[in-house]
C-alpha positions in Angstrom: -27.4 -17.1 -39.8 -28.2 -13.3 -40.3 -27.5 -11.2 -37.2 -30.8 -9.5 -35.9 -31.4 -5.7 -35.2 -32.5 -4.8 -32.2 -35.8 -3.8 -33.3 -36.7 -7.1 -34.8 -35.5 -8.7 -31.6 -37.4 -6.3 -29.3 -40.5 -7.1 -31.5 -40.1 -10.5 -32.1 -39.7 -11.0 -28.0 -42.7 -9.3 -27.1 -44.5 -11.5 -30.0 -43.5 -14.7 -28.1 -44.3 -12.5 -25.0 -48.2 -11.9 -26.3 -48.5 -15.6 -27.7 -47.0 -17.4 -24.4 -49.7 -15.4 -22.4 -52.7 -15.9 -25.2 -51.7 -20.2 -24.2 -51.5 -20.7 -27.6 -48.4 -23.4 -29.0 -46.1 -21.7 -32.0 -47.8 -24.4 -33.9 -51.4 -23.2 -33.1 -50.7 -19.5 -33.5 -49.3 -20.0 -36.7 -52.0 -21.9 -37.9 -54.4 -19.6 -36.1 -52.5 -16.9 -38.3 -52.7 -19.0 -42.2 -48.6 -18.6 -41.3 -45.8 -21.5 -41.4 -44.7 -22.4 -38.0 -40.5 -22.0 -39.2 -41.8 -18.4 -40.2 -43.3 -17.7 -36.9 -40.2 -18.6 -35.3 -38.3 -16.3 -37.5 -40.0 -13.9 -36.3 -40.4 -14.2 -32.7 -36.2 -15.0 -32.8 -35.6 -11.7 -34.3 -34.0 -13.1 -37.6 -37.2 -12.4 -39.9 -38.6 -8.5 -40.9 -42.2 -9.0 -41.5 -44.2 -6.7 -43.4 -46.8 -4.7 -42.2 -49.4 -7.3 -43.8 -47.9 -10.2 -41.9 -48.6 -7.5 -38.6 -51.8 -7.3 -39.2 -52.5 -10.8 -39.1 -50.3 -11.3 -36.1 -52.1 -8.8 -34.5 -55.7 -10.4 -35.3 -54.6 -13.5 -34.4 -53.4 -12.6 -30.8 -56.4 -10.6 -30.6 -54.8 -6.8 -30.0 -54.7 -3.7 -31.5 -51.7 -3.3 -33.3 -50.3 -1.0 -31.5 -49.7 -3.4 -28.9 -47.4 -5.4 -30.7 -45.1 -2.5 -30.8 -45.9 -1.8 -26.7 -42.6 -3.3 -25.7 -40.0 -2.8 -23.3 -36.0 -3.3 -23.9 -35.7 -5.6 -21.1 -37.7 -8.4 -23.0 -35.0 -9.6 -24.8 -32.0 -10.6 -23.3 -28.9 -9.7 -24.8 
């Protein structure tokens, strides 16, 4: 599998971070999104780069600016 950066890992941690706290299921945000549940989990395990279109629809479906999926802290992810 293809090694992460750290800024796809911060990202996709505070991703998971936002949905865990929204109650939604991987499987429900997804759907919520219009987004396959394997790509979802991509994302929020760092391995996936999504493009800024894919944001925007994160973003709508948590229900946040988008500048708060960038509002993370380093200590999300464990490394």
């Amino acid at each position: 599998m293809k090694k992460s950066s750290h800024i796809q890992a911060f990202f996709g941690a505070h991703i998971k971070k936002l949905r865990l706290q929204s109650g939604l299921s991987q499987e429900a945000f997804a759907d919520k999104c219009g987004l396959d549940r394997t790509y979802v989990s991509g994302i929020e395990r760092g391995v996936r780069n999504p493009t800024l279109e894919v944001i925007n629809v994160l973003a709508k479906g948590l229900n946040v600016d988008i500048s708060a999926l960038f509002a993370f802290e380093k200590d999300e992810v464990d490394e």
